[in-house]
SETORMI-579222 format. One record per residue (C-alpha): residue in one letter; residue number from 1; z negated, x, y. Coordinates in steps of 0.05 Angstrom, whole numbers. Each point is the difference from the previous one (the first is absolute). Layout:
<sites>
- A, NUM, Z, X, Y $
...
</sites>
This chain:
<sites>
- X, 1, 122, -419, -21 $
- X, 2, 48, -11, 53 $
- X, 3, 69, 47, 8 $
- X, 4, 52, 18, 57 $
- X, 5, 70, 11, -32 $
- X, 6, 45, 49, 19 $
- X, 7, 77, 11, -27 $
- X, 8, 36, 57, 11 $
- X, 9, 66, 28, -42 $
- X, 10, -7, 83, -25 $
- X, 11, 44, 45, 36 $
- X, 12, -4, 46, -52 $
- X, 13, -31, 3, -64 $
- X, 14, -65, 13, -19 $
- X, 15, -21, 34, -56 $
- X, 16, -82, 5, -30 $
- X, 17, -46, 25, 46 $
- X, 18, 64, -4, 53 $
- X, 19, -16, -51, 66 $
- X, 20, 14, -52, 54 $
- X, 21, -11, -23, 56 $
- X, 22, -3, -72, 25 $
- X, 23, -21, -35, 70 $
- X, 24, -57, -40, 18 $
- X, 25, 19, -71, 1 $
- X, 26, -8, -26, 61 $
- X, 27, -68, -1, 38 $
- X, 28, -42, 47, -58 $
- X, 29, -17, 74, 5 $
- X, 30, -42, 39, -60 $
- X, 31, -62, -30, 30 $
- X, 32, 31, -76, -27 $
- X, 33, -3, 20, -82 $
- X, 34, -58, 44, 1 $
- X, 35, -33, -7, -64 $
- X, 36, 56, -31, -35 $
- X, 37, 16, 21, -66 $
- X, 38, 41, -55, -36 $
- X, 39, 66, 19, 27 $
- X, 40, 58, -22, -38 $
- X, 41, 69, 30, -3 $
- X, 42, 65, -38, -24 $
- X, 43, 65, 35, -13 $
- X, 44, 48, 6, -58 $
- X, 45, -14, -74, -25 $
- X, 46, -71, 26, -11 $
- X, 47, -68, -9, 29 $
- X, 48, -37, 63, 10 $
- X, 49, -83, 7, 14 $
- X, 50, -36, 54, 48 $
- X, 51, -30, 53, -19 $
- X, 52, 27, 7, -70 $
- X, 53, 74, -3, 26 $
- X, 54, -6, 18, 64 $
- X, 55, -40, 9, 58 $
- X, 56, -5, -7, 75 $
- X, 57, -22, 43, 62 $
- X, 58, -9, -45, 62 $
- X, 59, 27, 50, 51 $
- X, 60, -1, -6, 81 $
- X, 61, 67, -25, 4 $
- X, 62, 22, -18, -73 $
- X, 63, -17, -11, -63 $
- X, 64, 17, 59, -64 $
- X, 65, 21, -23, -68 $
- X, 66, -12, 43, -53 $
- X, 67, 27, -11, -66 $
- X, 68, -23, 5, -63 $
- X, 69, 31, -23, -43 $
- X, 70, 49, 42, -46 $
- X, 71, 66, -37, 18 $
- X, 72, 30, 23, 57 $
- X, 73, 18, -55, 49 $
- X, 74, 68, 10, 19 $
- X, 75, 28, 0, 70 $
- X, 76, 19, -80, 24 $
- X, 77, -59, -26, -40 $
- X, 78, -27, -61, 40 $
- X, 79, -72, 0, 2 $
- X, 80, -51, -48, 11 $
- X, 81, -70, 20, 15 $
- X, 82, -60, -39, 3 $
- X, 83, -57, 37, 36 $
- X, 84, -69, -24, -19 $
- X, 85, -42, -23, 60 $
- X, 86, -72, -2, -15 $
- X, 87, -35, -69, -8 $
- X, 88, 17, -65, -34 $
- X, 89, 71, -33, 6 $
- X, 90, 33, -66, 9 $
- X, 91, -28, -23, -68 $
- X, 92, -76, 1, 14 $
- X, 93, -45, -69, 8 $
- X, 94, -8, 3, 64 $
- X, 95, 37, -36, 71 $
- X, 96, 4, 46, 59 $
- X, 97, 17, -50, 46 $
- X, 98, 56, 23, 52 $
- X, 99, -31, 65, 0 $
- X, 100, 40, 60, -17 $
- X, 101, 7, 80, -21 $
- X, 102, -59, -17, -33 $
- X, 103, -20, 21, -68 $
- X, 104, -59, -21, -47 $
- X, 105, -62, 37, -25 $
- X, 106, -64, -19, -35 $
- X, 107, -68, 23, 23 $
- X, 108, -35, 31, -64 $
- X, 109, -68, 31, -5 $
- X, 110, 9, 64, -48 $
- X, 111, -64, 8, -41 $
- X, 112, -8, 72, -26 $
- X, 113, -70, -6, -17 $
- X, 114, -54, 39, -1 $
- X, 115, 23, 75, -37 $
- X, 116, -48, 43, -24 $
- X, 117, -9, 77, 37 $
- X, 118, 69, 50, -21 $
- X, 119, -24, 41, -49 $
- X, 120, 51, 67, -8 $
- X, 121, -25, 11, -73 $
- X, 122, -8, -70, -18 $
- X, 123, 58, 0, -38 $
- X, 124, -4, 73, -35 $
- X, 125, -48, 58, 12 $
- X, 126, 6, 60, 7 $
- X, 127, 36, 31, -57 $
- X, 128, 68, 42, -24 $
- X, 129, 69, -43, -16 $
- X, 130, 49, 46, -37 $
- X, 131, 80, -1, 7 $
- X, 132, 27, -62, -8 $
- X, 133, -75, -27, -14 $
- X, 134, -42, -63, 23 $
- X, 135, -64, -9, 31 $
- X, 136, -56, -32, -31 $
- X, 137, -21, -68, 33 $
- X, 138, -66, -13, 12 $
- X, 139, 25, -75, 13 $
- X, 140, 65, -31, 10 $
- X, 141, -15, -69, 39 $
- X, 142, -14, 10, 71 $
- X, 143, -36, -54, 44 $
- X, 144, 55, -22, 41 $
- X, 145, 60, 28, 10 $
- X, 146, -3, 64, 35 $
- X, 147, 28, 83, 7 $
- X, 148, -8, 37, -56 $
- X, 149, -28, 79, 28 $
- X, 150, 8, 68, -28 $
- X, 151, -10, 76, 4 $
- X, 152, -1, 61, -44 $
- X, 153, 25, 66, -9 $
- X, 154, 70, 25, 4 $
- X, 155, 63, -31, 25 $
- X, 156, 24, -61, -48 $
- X, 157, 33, -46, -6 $
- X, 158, -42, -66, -16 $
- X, 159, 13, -67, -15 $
- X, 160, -40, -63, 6 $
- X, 161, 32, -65, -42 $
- X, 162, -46, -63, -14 $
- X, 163, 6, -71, 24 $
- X, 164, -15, -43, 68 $
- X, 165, -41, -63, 7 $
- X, 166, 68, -42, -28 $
- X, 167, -1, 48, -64 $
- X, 168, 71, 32, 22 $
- X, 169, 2, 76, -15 $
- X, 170, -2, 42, 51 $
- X, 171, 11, 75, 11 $
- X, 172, -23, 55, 45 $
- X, 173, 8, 71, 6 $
- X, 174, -10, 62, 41 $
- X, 175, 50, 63, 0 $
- X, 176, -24, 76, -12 $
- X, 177, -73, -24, 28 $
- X, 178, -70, 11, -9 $
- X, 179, -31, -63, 26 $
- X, 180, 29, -62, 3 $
- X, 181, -10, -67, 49 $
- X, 182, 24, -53, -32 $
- X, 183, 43, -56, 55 $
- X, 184, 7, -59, -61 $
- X, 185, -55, -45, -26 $
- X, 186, -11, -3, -71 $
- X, 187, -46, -46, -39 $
- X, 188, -10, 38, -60 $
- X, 189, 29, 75, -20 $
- X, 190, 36, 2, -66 $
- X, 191, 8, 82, 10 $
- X, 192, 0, 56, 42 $
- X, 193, 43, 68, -23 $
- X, 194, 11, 62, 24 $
- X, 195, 62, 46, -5 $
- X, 196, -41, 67, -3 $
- X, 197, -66, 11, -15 $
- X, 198, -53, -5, 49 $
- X, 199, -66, 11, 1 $
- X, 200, -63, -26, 33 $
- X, 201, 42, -75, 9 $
- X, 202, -40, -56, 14 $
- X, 203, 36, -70, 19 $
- X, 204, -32, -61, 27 $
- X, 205, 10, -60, 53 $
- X, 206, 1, 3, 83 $
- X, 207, -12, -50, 42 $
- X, 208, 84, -29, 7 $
- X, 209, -15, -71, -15 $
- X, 210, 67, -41, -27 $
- X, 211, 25, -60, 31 $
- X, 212, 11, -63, -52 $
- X, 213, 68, -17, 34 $
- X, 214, 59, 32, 49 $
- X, 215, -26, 18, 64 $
- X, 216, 78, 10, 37 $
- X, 217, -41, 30, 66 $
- X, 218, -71, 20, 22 $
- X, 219, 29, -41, 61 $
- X, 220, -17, -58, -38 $
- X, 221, -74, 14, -13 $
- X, 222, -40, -49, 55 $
- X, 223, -67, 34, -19 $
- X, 224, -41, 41, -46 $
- X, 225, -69, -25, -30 $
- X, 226, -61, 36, -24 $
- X, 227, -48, -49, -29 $
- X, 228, 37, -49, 46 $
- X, 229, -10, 35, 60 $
- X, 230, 56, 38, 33 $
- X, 231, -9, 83, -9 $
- X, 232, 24, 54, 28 $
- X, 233, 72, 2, -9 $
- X, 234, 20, 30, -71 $
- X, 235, 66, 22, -19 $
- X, 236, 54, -46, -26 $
- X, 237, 61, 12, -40 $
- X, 238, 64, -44, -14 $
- X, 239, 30, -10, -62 $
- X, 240, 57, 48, -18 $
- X, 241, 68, -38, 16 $
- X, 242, 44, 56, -32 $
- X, 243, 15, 7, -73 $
- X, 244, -75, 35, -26 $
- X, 245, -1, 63, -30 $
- X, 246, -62, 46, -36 $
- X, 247, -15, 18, 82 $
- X, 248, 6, -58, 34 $
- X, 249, -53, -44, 20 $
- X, 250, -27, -54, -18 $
- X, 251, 51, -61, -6 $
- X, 252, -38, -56, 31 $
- X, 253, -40, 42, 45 $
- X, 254, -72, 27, 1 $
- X, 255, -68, 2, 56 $
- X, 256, -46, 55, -3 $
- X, 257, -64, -25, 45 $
- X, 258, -34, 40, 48 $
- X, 259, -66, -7, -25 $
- X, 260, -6, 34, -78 $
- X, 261, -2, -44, -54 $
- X, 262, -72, 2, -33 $
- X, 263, -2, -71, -46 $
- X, 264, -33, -39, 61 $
- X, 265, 51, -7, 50 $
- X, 266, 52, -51, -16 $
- X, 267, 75, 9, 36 $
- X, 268, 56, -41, 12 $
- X, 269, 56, -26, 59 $
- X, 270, 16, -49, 28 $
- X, 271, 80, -3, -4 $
- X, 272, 61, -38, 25 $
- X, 273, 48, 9, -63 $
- X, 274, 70, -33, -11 $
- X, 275, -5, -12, -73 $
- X, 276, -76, 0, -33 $
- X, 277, 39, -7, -64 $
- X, 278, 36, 69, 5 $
- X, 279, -28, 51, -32 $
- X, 280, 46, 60, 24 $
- X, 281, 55, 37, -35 $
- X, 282, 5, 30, -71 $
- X, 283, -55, 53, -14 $
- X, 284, 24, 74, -16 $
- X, 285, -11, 0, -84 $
- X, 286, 30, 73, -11 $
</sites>
């Protein structure tokens, strides 16, 4: 990563959830740190990270702090802000010569396989869940990682926890609903509850296929494949930059293909990533 930094002094203080604004250093506009996440924030002899202690909006004309944190920053604090610019800094292998505004990427082919057809009851048939009750599994390993699916009966709320493809936890839910399309991609379901009971609920996978690491932009994919061929375009889906929550998608991004998954066709992209080696931010746990 590469970073612009930008001081400023508080005019007044600013207390959690209160905000700032700063300038864009000379030369950038919101276009310059798009995809950026690893913003870092220095002020009262202490080095803070983005998103868990703040977070930025990359406005027309200026750039919004919002703090987090539950000190309240009071007014003639000097602050030093380092905002993340996507691609790899000073430190990587590599000369660029006289060139400049230049940052580095690596070309990555993204293999997701070749996922069996979504099956909406391939995780639980048809059957009742009472208050505060689970759903039978039929299995709890899916192919690759993909959206876990649901629908039944009365409004619930339901909630999806298991594990991705790096065996973090992760958890999903859906708010006084009776059908459910999952964003994240799990690996394997450890359960799925319900608040009230429901009837007729079946649960199973969709066609959401994870990505292995962060994808910070669908800007950055070069091409699709379908058994190596380029298909008709699919639909792509960054990683989630912002703190995740039980709503949120998926944290290092997902591809749903045109064409329906059916065990024969194998997927993937071609990508141009900053970091192969990044898997994306913490996973929502619950």
């Amino acid at each position: 990563m590469s970073f612009k930094n930008i001081t400023t002094t508080l005019a007044s203080a600013v207390a959690t959830s209160g905000t700032f604004t700063v300038a864009y250093p000379t030369n950038t506009n919101s276009g310059t740190f798009f995809g950026g996440t690893k913003h870092k924030l220095f002020a009262l002899q202490t080095l803070y990270s983005a998103p868990a202690d703040f977070t930025l909006a990359f406005g027309a004309s200026s750039i919004t702090v919002t703090w987090l944190k539950s000190t309240t920053l009071p007014a003639g604090t000097a602050i030093a802000l380092q905002a993340d610019i996507l691609g790899q800094g000073d430190d990587f292998d590599t000369d660029p010569g006289d060139a400049v505004n230049i940052s580095f990427a690596t070309p990555v082919i993204i293999n997701l396989g070749a996922p069996v057809a979504a099956a909406s009851a391939g995780l639980s048939a048809s059957a009742s869940i009472g208050a505060a009750g689970s759903a039978v599994l039929l299995t709890t390993t899916l192919d690759v990682p993909r959206n876990v699916v649901g629908a039944w009966t009365t409004n619930s709320n339901v909630v999806v926890t298991g594990k991705d493809v790096y065996g973090r936890t992760v958890v999903e839910s859906v708010t006084s609903a009776a059908a459910f399309t999952g964003k994240k991609a799990f690996k394997t379901i450890t359960s799925i509850t319900s608040s009230a009971a429901i009837t007729a609920a079946t649960f199973g996978w969709g066609d959401v296929l994870g990505l292995p690491i962060w994808l910070p932009s669908t800007g950055l994919v070069i091409k699709e494949l379908q058994d190596g061929a380029a298909p008709t375009a699919g639909t792509i889906v960054a990683g989630v930059t912002a703190t995740a929550t039980a709503t949120t998608g998926d944290v290092r991004g997902t591809y749903d293909p045109n064409a329906a998954a059916d065990g024969s066709k194998s997927f993937g992209l071609i990508a141009m990533v900053p970091n192969p080696s990044d898997l994306g931010g913490s996973q929502f746990a619950g």
